[in-house]
TORVO-513198 format. One record per residue (C-alpha): residue number from 1; x, y, z. Coordinates in Angstrom, 3 decimals. Each point is the difference from the previous one (the first is absolute). Layout:
REM TORVO-513198
{NUM; {X; Y; Z}};
...
//
This chain:
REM TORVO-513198
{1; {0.262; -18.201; 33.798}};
{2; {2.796; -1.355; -1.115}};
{3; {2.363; 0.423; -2.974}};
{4; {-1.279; -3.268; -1.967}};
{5; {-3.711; 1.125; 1.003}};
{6; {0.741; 3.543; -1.650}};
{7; {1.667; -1.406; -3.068}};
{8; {-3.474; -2.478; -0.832}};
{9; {-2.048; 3.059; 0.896}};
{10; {2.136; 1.893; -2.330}};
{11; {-0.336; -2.783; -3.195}};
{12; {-3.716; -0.189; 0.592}};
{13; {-0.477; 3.925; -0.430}};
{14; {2.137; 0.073; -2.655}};
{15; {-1.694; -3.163; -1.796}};
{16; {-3.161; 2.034; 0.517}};
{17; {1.579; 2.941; -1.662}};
{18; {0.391; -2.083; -2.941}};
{19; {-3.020; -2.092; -0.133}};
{20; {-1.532; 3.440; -0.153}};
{21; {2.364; 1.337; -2.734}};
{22; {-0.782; -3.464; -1.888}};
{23; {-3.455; 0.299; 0.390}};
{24; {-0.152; 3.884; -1.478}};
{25; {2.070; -1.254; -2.936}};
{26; {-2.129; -3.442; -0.500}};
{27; {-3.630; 2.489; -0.445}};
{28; {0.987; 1.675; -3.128}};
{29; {1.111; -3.300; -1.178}};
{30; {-1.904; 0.356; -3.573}};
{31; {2.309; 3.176; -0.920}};
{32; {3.059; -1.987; 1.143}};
{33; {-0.551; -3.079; -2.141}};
{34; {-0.272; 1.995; -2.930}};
{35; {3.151; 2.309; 0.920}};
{36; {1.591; -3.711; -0.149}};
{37; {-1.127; -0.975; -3.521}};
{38; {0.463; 2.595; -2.425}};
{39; {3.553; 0.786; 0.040}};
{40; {0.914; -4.291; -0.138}};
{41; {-2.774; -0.459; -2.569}};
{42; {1.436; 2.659; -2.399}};
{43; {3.434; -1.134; 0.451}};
{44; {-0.508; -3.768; -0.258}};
{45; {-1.785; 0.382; -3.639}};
{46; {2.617; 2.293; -1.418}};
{47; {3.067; -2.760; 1.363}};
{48; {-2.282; -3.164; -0.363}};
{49; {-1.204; 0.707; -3.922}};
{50; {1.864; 3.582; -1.621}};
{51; {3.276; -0.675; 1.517}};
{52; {0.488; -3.592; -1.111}};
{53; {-1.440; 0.955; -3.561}};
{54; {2.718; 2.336; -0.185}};
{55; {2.682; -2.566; 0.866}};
{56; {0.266; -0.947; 3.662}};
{57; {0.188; -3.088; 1.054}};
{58; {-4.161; -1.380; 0.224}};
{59; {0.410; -0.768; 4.136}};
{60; {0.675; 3.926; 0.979}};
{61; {-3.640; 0.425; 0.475}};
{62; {0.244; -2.698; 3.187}};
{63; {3.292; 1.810; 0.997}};
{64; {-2.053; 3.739; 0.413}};
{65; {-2.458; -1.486; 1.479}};
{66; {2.364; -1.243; 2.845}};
{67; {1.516; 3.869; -0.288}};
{68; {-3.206; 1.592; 0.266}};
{69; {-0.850; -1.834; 2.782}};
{70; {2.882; 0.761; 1.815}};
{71; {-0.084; 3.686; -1.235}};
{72; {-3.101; 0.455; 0.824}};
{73; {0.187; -0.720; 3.576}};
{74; {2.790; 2.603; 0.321}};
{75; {-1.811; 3.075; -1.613}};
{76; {-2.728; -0.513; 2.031}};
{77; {1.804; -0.255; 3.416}};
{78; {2.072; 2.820; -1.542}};
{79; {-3.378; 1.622; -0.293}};
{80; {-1.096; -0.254; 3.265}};
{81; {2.763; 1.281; 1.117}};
{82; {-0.215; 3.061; -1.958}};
{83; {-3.851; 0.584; 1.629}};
{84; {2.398; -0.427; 3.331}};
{85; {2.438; 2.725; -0.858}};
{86; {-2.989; 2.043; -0.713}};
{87; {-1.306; 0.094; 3.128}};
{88; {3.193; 1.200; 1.527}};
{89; {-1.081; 3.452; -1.799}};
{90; {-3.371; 0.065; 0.982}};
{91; {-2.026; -1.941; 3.001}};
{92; {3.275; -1.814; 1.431}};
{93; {-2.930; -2.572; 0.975}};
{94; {3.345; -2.335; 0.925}};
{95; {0.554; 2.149; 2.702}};
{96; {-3.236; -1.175; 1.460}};
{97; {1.592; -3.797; 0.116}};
{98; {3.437; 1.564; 1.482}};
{99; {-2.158; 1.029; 2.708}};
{100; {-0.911; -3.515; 1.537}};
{101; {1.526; -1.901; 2.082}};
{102; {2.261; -2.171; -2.494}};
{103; {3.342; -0.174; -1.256}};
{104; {0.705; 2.424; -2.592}};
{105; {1.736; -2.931; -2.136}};
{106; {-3.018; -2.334; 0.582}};
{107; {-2.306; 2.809; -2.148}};
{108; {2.419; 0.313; -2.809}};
{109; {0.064; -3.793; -0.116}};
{110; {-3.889; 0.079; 0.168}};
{111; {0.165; 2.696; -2.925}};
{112; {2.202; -2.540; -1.846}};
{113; {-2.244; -2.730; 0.123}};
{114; {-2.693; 2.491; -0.678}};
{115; {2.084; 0.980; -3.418}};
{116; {0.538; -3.868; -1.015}};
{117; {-3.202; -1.213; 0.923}};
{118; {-1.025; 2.453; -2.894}};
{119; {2.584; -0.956; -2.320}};
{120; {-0.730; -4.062; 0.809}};
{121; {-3.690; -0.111; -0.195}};
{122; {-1.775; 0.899; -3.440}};
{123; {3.107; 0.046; -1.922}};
{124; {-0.460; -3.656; -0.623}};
{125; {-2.241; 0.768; -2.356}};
{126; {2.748; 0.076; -2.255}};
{127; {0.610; -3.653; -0.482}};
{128; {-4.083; -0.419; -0.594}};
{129; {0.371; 2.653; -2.607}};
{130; {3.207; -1.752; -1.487}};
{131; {-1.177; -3.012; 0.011}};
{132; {-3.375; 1.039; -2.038}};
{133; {1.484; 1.864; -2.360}};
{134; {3.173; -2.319; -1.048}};
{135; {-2.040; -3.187; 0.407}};
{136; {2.789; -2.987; -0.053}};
{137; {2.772; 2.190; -0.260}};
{138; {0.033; 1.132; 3.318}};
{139; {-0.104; -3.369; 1.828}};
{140; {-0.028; -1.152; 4.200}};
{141; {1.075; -3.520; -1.085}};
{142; {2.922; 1.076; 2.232}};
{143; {-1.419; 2.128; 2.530}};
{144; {1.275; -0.584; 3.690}};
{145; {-2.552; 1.572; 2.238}};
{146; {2.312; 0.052; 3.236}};
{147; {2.614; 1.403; -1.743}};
{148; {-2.056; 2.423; -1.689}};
{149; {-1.836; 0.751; 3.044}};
{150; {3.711; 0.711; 1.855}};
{151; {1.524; 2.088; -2.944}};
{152; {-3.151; 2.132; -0.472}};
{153; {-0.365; 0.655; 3.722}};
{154; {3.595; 0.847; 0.876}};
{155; {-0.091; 2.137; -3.370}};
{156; {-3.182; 1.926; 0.823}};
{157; {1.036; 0.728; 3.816}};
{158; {3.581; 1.215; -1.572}};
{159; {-2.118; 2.500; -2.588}};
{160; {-2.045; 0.961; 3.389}};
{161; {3.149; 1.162; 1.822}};
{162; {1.851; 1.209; -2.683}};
{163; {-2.874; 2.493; -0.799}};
{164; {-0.365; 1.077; 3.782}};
{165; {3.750; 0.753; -0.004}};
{166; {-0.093; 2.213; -3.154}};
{167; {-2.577; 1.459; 1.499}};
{168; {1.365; 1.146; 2.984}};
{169; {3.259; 0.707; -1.445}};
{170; {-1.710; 2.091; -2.452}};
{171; {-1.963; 2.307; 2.560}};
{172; {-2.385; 1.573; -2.672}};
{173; {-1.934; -0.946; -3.264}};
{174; {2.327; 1.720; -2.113}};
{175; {3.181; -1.423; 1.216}};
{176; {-1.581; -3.852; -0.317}};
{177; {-1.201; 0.643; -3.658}};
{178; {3.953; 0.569; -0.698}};
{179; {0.862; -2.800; 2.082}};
{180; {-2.400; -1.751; -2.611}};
{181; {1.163; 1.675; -2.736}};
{182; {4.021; -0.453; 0.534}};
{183; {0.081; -3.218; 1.945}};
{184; {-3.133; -2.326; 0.845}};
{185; {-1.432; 0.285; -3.775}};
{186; {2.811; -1.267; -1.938}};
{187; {0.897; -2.405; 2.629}};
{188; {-3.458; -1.471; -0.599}};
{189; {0.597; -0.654; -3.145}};
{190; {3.776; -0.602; -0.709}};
{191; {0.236; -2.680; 2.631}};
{192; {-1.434; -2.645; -1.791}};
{193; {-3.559; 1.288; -1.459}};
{194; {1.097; -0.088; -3.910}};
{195; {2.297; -2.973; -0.062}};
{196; {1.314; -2.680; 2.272}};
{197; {3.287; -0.274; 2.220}};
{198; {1.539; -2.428; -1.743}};
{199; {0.095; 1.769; -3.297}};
{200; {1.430; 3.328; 1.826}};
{201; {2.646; -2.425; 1.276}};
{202; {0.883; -1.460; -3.009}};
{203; {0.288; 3.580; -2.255}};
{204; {2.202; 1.371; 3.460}};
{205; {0.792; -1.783; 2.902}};
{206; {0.841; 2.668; 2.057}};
{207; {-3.206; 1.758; -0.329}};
{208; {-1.611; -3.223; 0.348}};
{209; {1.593; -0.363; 3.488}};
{210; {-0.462; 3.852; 0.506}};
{211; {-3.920; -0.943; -0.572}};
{212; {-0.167; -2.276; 3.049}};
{213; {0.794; 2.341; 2.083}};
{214; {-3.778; 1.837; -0.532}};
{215; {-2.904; -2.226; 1.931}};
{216; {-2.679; 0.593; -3.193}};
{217; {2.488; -2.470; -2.136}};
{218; {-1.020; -3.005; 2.594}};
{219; {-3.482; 1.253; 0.592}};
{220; {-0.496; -1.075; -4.129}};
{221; {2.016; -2.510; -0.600}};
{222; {-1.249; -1.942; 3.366}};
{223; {-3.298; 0.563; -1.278}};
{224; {0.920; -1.322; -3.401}};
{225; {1.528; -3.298; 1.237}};
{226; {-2.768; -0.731; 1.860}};
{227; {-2.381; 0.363; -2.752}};
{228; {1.896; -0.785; -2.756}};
{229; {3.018; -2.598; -0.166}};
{230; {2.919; 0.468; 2.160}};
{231; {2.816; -0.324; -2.464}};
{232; {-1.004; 3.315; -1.230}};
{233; {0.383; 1.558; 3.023}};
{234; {2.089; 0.894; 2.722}};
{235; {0.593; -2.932; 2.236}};
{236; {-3.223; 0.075; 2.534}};
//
């Protein structure tokens, strides 16, 4: 058999690996839908109604939703990565996929897409939720689905991978939950959760160009400017 033979051989059994890994996820599907609405559906009536009666501007609801989203999708690849960790301390039940005949960089990849298949899939939920609870303030009058489709994609594969490596540069549960703790957490949030680009660039344009330097700042404002209106946005 030759080389090319081996390498199809080698997609389809890793393909399988995920289809199965897929499938195991899609069956408790009930308990992952609502893991996807509470935290959003909290967070978009305290920005979309308490916040703007306090004094922010009455469009911040629409902005969190985009942040949630986008949030979202990172805690819960960040999640399943933590359940990875785990099982370095226990069954090691990786060590079964190490064991076939496949590239060692083709499973991580597989556990990847594995991780941002779960961030992608019922996190969309979000913009249902937004959308019901601000009504006309949170509006797709704009909304470009290729672009959205691209930005959310590329975003979710990049919150896959970067959750695999702080897995396996942590080693153990305890080491990733200060990974969390000192580096991934306020990432989340600093890069472009709370408020957008341009106003970071306008109150300091150093950190402003220090910001673009982190992937999370493109992940929301792509999938801002492809929902909302572009001028508020980074160029996309």
């Amino acid at each position: 058999m030759n080389n090319a033979h081996l390498f199809i051989a080698s997609l389809r059994t890793a393909g399988w690996l995920l289809w199965c890994d897929i499938r195991l996820f899609m069956k408790d599907w009930h308990n992952n839908l609502l893991d996807s609405i509470f935290w959003p559906l909290v967070l978009i009536l305290a920005n979309g109604y308490i916040l703007p009666a306090m004094g922010m501007q009455a469009d911040y609801g629409a902005f969190i939703t985009i942040s949630m989203l986008i949030i979202m999708a990172s805690f819960t690849a960040w999640f399943a990565a933590n359940v990875f960790v785990a099982d370095f301390e226990s069954t090691r039940s990786i060590g079964y996929e190490l064991t076939l005949p496949l590239p060692y960089w083709m499973i991580f990849i597989k556990i990847a897409l594995q991780f941002a298949f779960k961030a992608a899939i019922f996190n969309l939920i979000t913009l249902v939720i937004g959308k019901v609870i601000l009504m006309d303030a949170f509006s797709f009058a704009h909304f470009n689905g290729l672009k959205f489709a691209l930005i959310y994609l590329v975003s979710c594969f990049f919150f896959g991978t970067f959750a695999l490596w702080a897995a396996c540069l942590a080693g153990n549960v305890k080491r990733f939950m200060r990974l969390e703790q000192r580096i991934a957490g306020p990432l989340f949030f600093i890069c472009g959760y709370s408020f957008p680009w341009k106003t970071l660039h306008a109150i300091s344009p150093v950190a402003g160009k220090l910001m673009l330097i982190t992937p999370w700042i493109y992940a929301y404002e792509g999938v801002r400017a492809a929902i909302f209106e572009q001028t508020e946005s980074l160029n996309y």
